[in-house]
Every structure is written in C-alpha cells, then in structure tokens.
C-alpha positions as CSV (number, residue, x, y, z in Angstrom):
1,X,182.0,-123.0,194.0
2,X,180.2,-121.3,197.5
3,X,181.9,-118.1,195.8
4,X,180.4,-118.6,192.8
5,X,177.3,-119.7,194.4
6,X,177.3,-116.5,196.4
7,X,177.6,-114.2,194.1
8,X,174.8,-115.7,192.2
9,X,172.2,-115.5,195.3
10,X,173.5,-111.8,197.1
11,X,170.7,-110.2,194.9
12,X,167.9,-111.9,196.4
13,X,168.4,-109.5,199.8
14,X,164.5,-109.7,200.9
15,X,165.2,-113.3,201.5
16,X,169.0,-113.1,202.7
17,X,168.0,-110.7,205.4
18,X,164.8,-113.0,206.5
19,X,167.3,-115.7,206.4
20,X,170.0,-114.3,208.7
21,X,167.8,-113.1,210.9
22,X,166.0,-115.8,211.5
23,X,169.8,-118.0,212.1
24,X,171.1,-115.2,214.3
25,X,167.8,-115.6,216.6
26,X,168.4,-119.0,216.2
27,X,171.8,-118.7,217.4
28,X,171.0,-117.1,220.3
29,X,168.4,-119.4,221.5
30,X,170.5,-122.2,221.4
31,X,171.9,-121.5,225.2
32,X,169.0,-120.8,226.9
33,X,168.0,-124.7,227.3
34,X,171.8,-125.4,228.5
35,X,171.2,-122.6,231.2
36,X,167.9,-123.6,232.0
37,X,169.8,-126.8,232.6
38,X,172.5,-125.5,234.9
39,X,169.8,-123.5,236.9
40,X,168.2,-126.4,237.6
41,X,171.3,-128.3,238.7
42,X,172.4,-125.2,240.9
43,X,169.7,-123.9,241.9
44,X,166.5,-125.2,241.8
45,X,167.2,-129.0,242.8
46,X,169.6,-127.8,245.8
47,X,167.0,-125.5,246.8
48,X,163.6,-127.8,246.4
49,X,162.1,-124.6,244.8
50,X,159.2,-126.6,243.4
51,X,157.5,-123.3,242.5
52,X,160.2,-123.1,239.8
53,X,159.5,-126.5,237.9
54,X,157.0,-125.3,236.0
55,X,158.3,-122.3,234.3
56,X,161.8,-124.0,233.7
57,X,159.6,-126.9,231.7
58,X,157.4,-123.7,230.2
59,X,160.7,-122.0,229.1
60,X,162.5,-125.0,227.6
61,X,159.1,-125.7,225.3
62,X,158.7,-122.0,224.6
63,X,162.4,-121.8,223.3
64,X,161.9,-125.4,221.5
65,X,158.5,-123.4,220.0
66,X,160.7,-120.6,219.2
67,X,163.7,-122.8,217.4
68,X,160.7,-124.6,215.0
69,X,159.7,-121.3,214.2
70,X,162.8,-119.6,213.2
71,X,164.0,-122.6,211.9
72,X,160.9,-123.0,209.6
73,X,161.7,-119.4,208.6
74,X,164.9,-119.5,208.1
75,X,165.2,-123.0,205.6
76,X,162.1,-121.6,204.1
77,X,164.1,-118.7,203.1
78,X,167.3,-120.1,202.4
79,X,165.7,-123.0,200.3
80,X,163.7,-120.0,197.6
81,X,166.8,-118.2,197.7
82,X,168.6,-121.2,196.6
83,X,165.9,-122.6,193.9
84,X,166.0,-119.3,192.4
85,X,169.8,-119.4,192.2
86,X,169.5,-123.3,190.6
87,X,166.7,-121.9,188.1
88,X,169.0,-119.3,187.4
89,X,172.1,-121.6,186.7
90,X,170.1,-124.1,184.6
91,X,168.5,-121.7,182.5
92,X,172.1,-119.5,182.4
93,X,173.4,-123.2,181.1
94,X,170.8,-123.8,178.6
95,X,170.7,-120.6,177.1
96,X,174.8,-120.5,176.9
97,X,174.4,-124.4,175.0
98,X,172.2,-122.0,172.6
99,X,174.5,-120.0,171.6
100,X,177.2,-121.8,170.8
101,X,178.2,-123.3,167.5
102,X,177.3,-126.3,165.3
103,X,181.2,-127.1,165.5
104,X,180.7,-127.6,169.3
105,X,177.7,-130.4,168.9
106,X,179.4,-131.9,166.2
107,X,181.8,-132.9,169.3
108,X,179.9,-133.5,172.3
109,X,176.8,-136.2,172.5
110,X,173.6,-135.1,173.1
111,X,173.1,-137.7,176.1
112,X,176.4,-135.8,178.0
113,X,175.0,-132.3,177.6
114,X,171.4,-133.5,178.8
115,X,173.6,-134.8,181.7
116,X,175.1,-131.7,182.2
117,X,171.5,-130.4,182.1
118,X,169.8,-132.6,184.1
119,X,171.9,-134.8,186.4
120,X,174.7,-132.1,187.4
121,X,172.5,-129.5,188.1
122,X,170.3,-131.4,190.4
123,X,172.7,-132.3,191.9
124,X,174.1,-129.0,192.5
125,X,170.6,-128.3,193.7
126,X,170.7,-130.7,196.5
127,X,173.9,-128.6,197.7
128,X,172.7,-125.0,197.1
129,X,169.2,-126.3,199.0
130,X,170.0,-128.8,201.8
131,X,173.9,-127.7,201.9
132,X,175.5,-124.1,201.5
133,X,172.5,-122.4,203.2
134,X,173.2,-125.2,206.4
135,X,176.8,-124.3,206.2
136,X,176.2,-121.1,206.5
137,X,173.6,-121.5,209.9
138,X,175.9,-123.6,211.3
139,X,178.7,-121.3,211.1
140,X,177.3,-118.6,212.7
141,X,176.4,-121.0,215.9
142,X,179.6,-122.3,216.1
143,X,181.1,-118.8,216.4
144,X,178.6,-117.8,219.1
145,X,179.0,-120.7,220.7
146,X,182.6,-120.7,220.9
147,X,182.7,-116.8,221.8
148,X,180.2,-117.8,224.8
149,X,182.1,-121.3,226.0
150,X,185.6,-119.1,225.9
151,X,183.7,-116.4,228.0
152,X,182.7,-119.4,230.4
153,X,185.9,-121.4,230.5
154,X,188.7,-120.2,228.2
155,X,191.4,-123.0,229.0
156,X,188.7,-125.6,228.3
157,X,187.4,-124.5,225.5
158,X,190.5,-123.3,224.5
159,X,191.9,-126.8,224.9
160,X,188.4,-128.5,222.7
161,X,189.4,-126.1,219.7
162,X,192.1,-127.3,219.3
163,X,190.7,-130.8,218.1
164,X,188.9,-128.8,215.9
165,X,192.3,-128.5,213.4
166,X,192.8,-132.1,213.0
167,X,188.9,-132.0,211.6
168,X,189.7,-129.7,209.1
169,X,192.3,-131.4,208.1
170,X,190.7,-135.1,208.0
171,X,187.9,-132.7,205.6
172,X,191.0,-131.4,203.6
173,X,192.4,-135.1,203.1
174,X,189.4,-136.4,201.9
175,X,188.1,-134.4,200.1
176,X,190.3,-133.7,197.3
177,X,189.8,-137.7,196.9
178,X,185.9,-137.3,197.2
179,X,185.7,-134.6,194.4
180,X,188.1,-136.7,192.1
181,X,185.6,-139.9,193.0
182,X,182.5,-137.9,192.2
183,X,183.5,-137.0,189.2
184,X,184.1,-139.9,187.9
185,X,180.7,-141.0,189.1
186,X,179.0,-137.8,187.2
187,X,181.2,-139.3,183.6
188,X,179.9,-142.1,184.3
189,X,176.0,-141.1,184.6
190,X,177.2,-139.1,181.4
191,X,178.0,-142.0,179.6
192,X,174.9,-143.8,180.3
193,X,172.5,-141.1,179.7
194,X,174.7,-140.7,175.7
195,X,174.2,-144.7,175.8
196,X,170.5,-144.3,176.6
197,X,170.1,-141.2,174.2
198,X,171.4,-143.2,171.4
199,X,169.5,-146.3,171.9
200,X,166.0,-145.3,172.4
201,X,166.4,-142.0,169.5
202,X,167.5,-144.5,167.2
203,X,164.9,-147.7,168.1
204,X,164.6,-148.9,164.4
205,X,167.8,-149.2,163.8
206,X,168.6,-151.8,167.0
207,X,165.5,-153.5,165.8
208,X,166.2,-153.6,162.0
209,X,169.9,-155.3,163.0
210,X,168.0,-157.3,165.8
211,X,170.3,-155.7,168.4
212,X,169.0,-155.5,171.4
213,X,171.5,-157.6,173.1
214,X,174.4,-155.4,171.9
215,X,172.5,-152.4,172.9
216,X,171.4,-154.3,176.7
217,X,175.3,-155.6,177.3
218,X,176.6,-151.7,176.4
219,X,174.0,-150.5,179.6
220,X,175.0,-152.8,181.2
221,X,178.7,-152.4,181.1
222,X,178.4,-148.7,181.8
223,X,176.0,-149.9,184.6
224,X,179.0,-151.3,186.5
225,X,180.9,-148.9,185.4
226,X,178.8,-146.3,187.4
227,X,178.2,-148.8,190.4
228,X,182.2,-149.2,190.9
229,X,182.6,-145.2,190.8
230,X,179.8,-144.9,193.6
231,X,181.3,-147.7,195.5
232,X,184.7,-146.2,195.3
233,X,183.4,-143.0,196.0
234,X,181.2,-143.9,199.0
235,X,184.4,-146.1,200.5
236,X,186.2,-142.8,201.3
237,X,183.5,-140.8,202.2
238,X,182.2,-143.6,204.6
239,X,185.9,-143.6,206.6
240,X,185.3,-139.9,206.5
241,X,182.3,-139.8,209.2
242,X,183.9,-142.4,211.8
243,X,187.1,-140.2,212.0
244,X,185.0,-136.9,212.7
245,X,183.0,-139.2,215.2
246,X,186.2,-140.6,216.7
247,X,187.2,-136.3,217.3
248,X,184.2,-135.7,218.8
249,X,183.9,-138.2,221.1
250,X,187.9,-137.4,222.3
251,X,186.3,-133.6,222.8
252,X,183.4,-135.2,224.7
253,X,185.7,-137.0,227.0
254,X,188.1,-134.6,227.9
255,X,185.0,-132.1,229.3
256,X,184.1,-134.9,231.1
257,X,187.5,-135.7,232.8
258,X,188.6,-132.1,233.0
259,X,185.2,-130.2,234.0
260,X,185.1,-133.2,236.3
261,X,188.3,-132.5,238.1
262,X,187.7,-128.7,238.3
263,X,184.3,-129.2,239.6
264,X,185.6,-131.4,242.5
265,X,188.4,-128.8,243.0
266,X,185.7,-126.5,243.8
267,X,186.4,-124.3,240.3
268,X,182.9,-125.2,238.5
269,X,179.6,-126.9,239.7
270,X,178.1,-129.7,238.5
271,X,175.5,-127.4,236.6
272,X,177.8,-125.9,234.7
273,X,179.7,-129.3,234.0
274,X,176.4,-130.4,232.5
275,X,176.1,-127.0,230.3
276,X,179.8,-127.3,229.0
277,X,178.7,-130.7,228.1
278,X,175.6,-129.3,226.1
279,X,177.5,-126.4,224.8
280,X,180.6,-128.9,223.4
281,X,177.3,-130.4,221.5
282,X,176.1,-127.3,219.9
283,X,180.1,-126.9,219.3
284,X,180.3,-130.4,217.3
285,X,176.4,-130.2,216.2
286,X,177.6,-128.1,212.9
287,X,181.0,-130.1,212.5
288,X,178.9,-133.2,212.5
289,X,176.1,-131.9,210.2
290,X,179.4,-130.9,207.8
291,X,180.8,-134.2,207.9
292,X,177.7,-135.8,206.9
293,X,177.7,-132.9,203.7
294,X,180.9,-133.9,203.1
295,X,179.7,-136.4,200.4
296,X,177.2,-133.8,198.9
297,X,179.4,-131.1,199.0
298,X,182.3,-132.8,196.8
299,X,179.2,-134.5,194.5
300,X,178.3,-130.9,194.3
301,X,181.8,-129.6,193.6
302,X,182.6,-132.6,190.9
303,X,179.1,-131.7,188.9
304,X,180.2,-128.0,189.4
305,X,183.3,-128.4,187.4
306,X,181.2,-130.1,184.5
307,X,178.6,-126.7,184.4
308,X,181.8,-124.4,184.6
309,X,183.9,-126.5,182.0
310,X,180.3,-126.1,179.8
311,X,179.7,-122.8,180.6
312,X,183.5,-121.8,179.8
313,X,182.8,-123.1,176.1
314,X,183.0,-120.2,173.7
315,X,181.5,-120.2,170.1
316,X,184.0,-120.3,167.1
317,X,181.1,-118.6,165.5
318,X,179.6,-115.4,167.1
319,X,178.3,-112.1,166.5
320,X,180.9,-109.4,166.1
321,X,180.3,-106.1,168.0
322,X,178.5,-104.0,166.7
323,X,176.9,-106.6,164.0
324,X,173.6,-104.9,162.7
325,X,170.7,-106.7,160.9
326,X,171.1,-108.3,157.3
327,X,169.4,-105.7,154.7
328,X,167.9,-108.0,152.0
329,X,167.2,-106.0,148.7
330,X,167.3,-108.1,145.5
331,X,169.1,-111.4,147.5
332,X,172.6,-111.8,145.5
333,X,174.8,-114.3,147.3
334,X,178.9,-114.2,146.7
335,X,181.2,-116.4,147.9
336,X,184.6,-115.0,147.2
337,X,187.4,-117.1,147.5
338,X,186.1,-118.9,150.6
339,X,188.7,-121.1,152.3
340,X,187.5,-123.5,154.8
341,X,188.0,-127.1,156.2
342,X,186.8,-129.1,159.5
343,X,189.7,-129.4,161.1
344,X,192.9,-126.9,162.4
345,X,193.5,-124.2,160.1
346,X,197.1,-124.9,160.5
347,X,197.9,-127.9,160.5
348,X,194.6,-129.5,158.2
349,X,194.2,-129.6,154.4
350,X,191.4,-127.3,153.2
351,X,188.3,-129.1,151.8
352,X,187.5,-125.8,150.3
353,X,190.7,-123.7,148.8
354,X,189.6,-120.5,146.7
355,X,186.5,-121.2,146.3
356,X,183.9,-118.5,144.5
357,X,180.7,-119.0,143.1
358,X,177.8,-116.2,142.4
359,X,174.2,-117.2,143.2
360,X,171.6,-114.6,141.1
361,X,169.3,-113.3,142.4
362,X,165.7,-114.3,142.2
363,X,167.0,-117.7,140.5
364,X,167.9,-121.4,141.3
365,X,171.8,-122.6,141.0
366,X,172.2,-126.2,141.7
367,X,175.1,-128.2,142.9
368,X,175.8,-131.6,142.0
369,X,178.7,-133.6,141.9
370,X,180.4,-136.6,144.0
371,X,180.0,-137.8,147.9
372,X,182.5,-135.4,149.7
373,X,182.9,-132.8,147.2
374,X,182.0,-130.2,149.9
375,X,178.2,-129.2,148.4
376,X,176.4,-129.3,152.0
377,X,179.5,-127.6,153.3
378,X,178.6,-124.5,151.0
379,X,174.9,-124.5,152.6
380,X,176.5,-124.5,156.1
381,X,178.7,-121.8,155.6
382,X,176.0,-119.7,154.0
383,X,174.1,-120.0,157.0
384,X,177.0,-119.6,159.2
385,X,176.9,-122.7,160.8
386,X,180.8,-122.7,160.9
387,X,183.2,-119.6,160.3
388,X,185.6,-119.8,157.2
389,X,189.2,-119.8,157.3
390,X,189.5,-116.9,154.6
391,X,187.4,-115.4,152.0
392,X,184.2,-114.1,152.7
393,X,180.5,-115.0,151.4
394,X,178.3,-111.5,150.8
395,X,174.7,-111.2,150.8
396,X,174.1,-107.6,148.9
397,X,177.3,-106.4,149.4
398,X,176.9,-107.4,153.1
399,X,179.8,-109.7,154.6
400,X,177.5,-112.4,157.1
401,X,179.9,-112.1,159.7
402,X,179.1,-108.3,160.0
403,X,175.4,-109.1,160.4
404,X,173.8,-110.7,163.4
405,X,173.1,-114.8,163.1
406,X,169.4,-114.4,163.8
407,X,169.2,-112.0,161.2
408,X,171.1,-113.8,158.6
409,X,168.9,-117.2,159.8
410,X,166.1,-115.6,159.3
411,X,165.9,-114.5,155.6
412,X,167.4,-118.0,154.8
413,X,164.8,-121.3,154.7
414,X,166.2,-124.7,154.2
415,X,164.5,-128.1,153.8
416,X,166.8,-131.0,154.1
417,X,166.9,-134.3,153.7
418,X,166.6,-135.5,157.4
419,X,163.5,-133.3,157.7
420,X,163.4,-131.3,160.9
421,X,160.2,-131.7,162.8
422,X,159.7,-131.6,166.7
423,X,157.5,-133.9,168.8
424,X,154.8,-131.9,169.1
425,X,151.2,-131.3,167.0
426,X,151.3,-129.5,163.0
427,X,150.8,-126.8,163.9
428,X,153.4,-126.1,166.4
429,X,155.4,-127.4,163.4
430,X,154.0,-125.0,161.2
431,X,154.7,-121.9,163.4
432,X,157.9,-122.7,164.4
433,X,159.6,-120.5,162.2
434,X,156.8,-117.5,162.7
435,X,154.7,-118.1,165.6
436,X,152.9,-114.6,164.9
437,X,151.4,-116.2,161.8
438,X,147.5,-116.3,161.4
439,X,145.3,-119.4,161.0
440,X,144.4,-118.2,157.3
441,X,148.1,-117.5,156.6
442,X,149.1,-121.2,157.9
443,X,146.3,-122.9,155.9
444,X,147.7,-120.6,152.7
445,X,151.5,-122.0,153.0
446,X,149.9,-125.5,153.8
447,X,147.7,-125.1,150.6
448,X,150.8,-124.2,148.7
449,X,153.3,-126.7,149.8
450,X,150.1,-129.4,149.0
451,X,150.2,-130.4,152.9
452,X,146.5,-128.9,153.4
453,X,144.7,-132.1,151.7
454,X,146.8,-134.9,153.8
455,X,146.6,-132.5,157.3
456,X,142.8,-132.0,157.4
457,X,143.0,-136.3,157.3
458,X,144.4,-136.5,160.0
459,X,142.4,-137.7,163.3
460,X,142.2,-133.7,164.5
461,X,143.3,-132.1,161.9
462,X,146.2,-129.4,162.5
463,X,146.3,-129.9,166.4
464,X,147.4,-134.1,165.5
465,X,150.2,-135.2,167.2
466,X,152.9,-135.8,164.6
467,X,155.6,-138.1,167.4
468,X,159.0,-137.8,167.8
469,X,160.9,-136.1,164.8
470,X,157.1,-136.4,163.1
471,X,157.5,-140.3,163.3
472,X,153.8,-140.9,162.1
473,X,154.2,-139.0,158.9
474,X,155.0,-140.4,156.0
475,X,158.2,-139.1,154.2
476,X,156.6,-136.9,151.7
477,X,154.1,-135.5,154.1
478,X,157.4,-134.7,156.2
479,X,158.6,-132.9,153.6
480,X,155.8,-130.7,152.4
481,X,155.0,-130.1,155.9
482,X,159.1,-128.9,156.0
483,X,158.3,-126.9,152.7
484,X,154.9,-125.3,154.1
485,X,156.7,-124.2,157.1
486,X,159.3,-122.6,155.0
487,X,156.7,-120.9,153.2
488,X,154.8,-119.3,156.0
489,X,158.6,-118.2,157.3
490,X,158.5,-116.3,153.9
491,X,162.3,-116.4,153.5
492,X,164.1,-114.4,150.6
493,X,167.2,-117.3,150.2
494,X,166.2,-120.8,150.3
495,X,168.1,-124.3,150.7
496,X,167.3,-127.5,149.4
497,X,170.0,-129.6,150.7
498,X,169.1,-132.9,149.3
499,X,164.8,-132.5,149.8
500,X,163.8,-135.1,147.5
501,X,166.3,-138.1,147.8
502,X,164.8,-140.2,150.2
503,X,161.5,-139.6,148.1
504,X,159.1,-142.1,145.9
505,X,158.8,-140.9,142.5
506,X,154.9,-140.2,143.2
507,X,156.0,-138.0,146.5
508,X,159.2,-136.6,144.6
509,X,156.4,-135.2,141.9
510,X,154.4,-133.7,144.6
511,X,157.4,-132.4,146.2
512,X,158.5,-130.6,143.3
513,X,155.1,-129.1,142.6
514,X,155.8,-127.8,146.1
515,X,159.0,-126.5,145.8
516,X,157.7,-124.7,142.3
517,X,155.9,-122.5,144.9
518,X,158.5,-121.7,147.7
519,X,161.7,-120.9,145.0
520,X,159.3,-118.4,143.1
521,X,161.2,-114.9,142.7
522,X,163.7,-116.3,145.1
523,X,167.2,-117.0,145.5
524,X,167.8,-121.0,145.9
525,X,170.9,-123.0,146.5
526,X,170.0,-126.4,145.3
527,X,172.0,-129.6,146.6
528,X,170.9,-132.9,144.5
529,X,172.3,-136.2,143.9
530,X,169.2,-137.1,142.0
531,X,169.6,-134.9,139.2
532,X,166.3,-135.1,137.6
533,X,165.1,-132.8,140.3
534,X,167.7,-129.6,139.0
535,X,167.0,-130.1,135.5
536,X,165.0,-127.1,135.4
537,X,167.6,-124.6,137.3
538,X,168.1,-121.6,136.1
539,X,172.6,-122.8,136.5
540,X,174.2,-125.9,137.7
541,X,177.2,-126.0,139.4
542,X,179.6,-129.3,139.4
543,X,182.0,-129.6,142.2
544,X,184.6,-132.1,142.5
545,X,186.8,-132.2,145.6
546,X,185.9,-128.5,146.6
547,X,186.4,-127.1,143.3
548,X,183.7,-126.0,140.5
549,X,184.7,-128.4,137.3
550,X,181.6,-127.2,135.3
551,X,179.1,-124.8,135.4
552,X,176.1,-123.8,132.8
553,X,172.2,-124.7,132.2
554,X,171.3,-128.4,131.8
555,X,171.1,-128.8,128.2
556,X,174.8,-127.3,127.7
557,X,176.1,-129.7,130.0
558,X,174.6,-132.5,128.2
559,X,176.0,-130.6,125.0
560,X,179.3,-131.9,126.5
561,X,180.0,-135.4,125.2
562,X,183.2,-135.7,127.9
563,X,181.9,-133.6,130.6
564,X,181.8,-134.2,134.0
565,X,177.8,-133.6,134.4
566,X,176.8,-135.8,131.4
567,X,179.1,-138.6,132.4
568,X,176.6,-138.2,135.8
569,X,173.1,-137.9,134.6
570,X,174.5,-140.8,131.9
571,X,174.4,-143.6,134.8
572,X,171.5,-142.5,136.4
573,X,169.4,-142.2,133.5
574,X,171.2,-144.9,131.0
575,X,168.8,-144.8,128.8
576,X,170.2,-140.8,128.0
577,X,172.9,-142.2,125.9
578,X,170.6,-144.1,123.6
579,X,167.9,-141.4,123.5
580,X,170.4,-138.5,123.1
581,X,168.2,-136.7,125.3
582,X,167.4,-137.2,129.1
583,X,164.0,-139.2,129.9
C-alpha cells in the first residue's frame, strides 16, 4: 500500500521538496531544547550565571516558534500532496467502474461499489493525510536521533535499540490480525450501505407490502453485525498500545538506572542524564505516534485491498486495439450466427445457438414471442452490453467489436420499459445524450416526441425538477420525455425494448404518435409483448427459446391458422378469432 501510495504522490515534487525540508529542519531542531537542558544543568545552575537565564528561556521559545512553523509547513504540504493523491484514487476508481461491463454490475450491488467509493476511500484518506506523511516525519527523526544518541553514548543507546525489535515484532503480530479484523468491518459497512441502497431506492415497494419491519430488523441485524467486527477489531488493537507502552517505559527505566550509575561513576553528568532522558523520548515519540496509527494503518490497508480487488476488475467487454469509429451509411444490422449465453462458455447451455437475423435498413423488424425467449438479449448484444461467444453481429459490413463502444452507443437510441431518467431538472434530461444541443433544437425533439405541451405545465417549465428516476412524472410523460431525448440524440438505429407496456391505452396512443416520429427513415429493433403496438412493422420476428419460429408482415402471420404468432395475438385480442381480423 505506502508503495502504491508513493508512487502515486512522487509527481507532486513542489510539495515533496517543501515537505522534506521543512521535516529535516524539523529534525534538527528537535535537540537544541535537550541541550539547552543539559547546559543549564552543567553549566549555568553550577555556575549561578544569571546573565544566562534569559536567553536559554529566549532560545527554548524561539526553537518551539520555529517547530510550529515548520511543522505548520510541513503537514500543510504533506496533507495537499496527500488530497491530491486521494482525488486522484477516487476519481482513478470511478472512472475504472465506468469502464467496465454490464456483466460486472449484473454481479456486484450498487450499495457495495458506493462503499468502495465512499467509505473505503475515506478511509484511505485518513491514512494518506494524518498517517503515511507522519510516518514518514517520524522516520527521519528517529534516524537522526539515533545517529546523535549513538554519537553521545553508543553502549546505551546501543543497548535501548535493542527493545526496539521486540516493537516491531508486537506491530508484526498484530497486525496481520488488525487487517483481517478491518476488513471484515469495511464488508460489513458494505453490506449496510447495499441494505440501505435497496431500501430507500425501492420505498414503494416496502410500503406497498407494508414492510417496514422486515426492512428495520435486516439494518438492524447488519447493525450488530458491524458493531461486533469493530469490537473485535478494536480488542486487538487496544492490547496493541499497552504492549508498546509497557517497551517504552522498560527503555525509560534502564536510562534511568544505567545513566544513573555512570553518572555517579563519574562517566556522565547529571545534564547529560537528563538529555539522554529527553533524547530516549524523541527516540519513542515516533514509535508511540505509530502504535497509535496502528489501528488506522491496517483500516487503511483492509479498505486498500477492496480499491485494488475493484480496480483489478477487467471488462469482458472492451475496445480492441486499434478499434476505429462505426461508419454509418444506410444502417443494415446482421447478426450472423451469434452464439451467446449468461453464463461459462464451457460449461453453460447457450440461450442463443446459431442465431441470425437481418434488420433492413431504414425499416422496423419486431420481436415477439414468449418470457425468456432471449428478445432483450438481442438488444443487449447489439449494443454491446455483453460479448458473444461466437458469431458476429455487423453494422454495414462493420463487425461492433472492431469499432469503439462510444461510437457504436452513439448511433444507437433505446427507450425501454423502465425509463431511464436522472434526478435532476428536463432539461438536463433532455441533453443528456447531446449536451451541445440548442434551446430551439430541444423544444423541436420535445415538440415531436409530444412532451412540449405537458413540460411548459410544469411549475418552471423545462428547468422543473423531475425527482429521483423522474418520480413526479407520470409514466407516459416518462416515456415521451425518453423518446424526445432520443430524438434530439438523432440516432441512425433505434431500440424499443418494451416502451409501451407499462402504458394506458390513452398514453400508449400518444406514445405511438411519438414513436411514428423517432423510427422515420430509421433502422428499429422492436421488442413487444403487446402486440398491437408492431402491427404496423415493416417484419416481425417470433423467437421461441432463442430460435426464430416465424418471420413475415402481420397480416401473413395471421394468414397462418396454426402459427405461432396468431396463436399469440389470438389470446390477447380474443375477439380476433370471431372477427377474422385483429380489432
């Protein structure tokens, strides 16, 4: 971790150099006061040099003056250094969480990663801010101070350092255990902030099943949960200060009984008894200030491994070298024989085995057909969202894993069912997907997706606040909002994965108007359950189980008394049958 951490903050040398200078003044200050000490004892009181009094007290407050500064100066540095380092780390962390896959969320929570986010790397700030920089001061005064105390007494000091082992090894000892503890604490807050995440994002649902008790005795549990990895945690590192205290305090006592004997033997004064004595606490100053970031260090060192074990993540889906950018000219689609499932290539069952299917150009195909049948899984793998075991799917001619992700993404709109909408106002909605766009260009795509009327209603307009995942919209004004912010996007390929089935028939109508203006002269990959809303595509595609049963325009699938499409639209619309024609 300090490696790491190192190598992250050795570019900031401005501040590094401030920094070190600053502890290597430091450093050196800290044995004037014990020699103004020893004069005194020698010397001055000896002597009755009252003349001297005064500038020994001036020199000890000028060197105390001196110590603020540089002290001042050097945390000051240390601390920016180290916040840019954190900054850095976070944003290193988010941006690397970007990048990776759909397949990745699909197995992490949300709450765990914002933990990762949040909690770990806070805590990885207290370190870099209040600990490595202090471990690093203190280093370099315990090696002047031991150079200086070996200079002065080499068997005695000589004899101190070697206490100075067993320390190390009482930090060894504990704090393997410490990390281990720690982390269990950081799962812990992990598993509370998922608990929270999923509780308060989904509110109506505990209140619909009136179950908030459920919901309070889960916190709860994971409550304790946390308070016995903290207790277990703080157990070892609180046996972990007394046994440093217990060292220093031996160290303590043997300069007092051996400087004590020497002095009387003539072989040091009492002035230089009394400096040992202040020099053995600058010696243990650091050791103490390390046992104390014991704790912090291995809190630090448990989050660490959480960052590194996210950061080590790599995409199953990423851009191969030298990918250029998707060429769009009249926006044919193939998938040829596309194999693909969920799970281990090698060991799962396919959900998708030689699949192919030919989306035209400039024209809607839609596919229907059963729960599971793998019709969303087609709209994800268009868009990349996870790679395919074998086959390919071409846009033009162009294979999508030879052409960047942006670039693919870009040219491709989709409106779903579970529309998409941030916390935020309608316009920052609206511009998501093009944030260059002009006012008279948003109003146009707003006009055309028949969100203009409902938006100018609204208390101010296109600056409202919409909530959380647009919470104080209704469901059709989520969806033309979805649709108008499609629009603006101007994509060549659209997806409709499901955009009218949560829908009243008077906001389905609406909708479709809508729709009737984004699919124009574009390629569209319909997914519907409701099959009124495909009657009018220019192909419908039936997929059973990953495989295309039927295939043809509406009216020739009806044309077929036994086939798979008719026997569908037949119990939606019972009243087919009878009519021989769909109502």
């Amino acid at each position: 971790m300090f490696r790491r951490l190192y190598l992250s903050i050795k570019g900031q040398w401005p501040l590094l150099l401030a920094a070190w200078t600053a502890t290597a003044c430091i450093a050196a200050l800290q044995f004037v006061i014990p020699r103004l000490t020893q004069h005194a004892i020698d010397r001055v009181i000896p002597e009755r040099d009252f003349s001297m009094l005064l500038p020994l007290a001036g020199g000890i407050m000028g060197t105390a003056v001196l110590l603020g500064v540089f002290g001042y100066v050097s945390s000051y540095a240390f601390a920016k250094a180290g916040q840019r380092t954190v900054l850095d780390i976070r944003t290193s962390l988010f941006r690397h969480l970007q990048s990776l896959d759909i397949a990745y969320f699909d197995r992490r929570r949300t709450g765990e990663l914002m933990s990762r986010l949040t909690s770990d790397v806070n805590q990885l700030q207290q370190m870099v801010s209040a600990g490595t920089m202090g471990i690093l001061t203190d280093a370099v005064t315990f090696a002047a101070v031991a150079a200086f105390m070996l200079w002065q007494n080499w068997q005695l000091t000589a004899a101190l350092l070697a206490l100075f082992p067993l320390m190390l090894l009482a930090a060894r000892m504990y704090g393997g255990r410490l990390r281990r503890s720690y982390r269990r604490v950081q799962d812990t807050v992990a598993d509370m902030s998922g608990q929270l995440q999923d509780s308060l994002s989904q509110i109506r649902l505990v209140k619909a099943f009136a179950a908030e008790e459920r919901e309070n005795e889960r916190f709860a549990e994971l409550g304790r949960a946390n308070q016995e990895a903290n207790l277990a945690a703080t157990r070892f590192s609180a046996l972990f200060g007394p046994a440093i205290d217990l060292l220093q305090y031996a160290g303590m006592a043997f300069v007092l009984a051996f400087g004590s004997w020497q002095a009387m033997r003539g072989d040091m004064t009492a002035g230089e008894v009394v400096a040992f004595l202040a020099y053995l606490r600058l010696l243990q100053n650091p050791v103490r200030r390390f046992s104390r970031l014991m704790s912090t260090v291995q809190q630090s060192a448990a989050a660490y491994d959480r960052i590194v074990e996210t950061m080590s993540a790599e995409p199953d889906v990423s851009d191969r070298p030298g990918a250029g950018e998707l060429r769009l000219a009249a926006g044919e689609v193939r998938f040829e024989r596309i194999r693909f499932g969920y799970g281990n290539p090698e060991a799962d069952a396919p959900l998708l085995d030689g699949f192919s299917l030919r989306l035209e150009p400039g024209r809607t195909t839609a596919l229907v057909g059963s729960s599971g049948a793998g019709k969303s899984t087609i709209a994800h793998l268009l868009l990349r969202y996870y790679e395919v075991w074998d086959g390919r799917i071409a846009i033009d001619g162009q294979d999508v894993r030879d052409v960047t992700q942006a670039s693919l993404r870009r040219q491709i709109g989709i409106v779903t069912q579970e529309t998409m909408l941030r916390s935020g106002t309608v316009r920052d909605n609206l511009l998501y997907g093009r944030p260059d766009a002009g006012e008279r260009e948003m109003v146009a795509a707003a006009e055309a997706a028949f969100a203009h009327g409902f938006i100018e209603a609204l208390p101010q307009g296109y600056d409202t606040e919409i909530g959380e995942r647009g919470v104080r919209l209704s469901g059709g004004q989520k969806q033309r909002l979805a649709i108008a912010r499609t629009l603006l996007a101007d994509p060549r390929l659209v997806v409709l994965d499901e955009a009218t089935a949560s829908l009243d028939t008077e906001s389905e109508a609406l909708i479709q108007e809508a729709l009737g203006a984004l699919l124009k002269d574009r390629t569209c990959l319909v997914i519907a359950h409701r099959l009124s809303t495909v009657r009018s595509a220019s192909r419908i595609v039936v997929l059973e189980a990953g495989r295309i049963v039927e295939s043809g325009a509406h009216d020739e699938l009806m044309a077929c008394p036994a086939g798979r499409y008719r026997s569908l639209y037949e119990r939606q619309f019972p009243q087919a049958s009878a009519d021989g024609e769909a109502v």
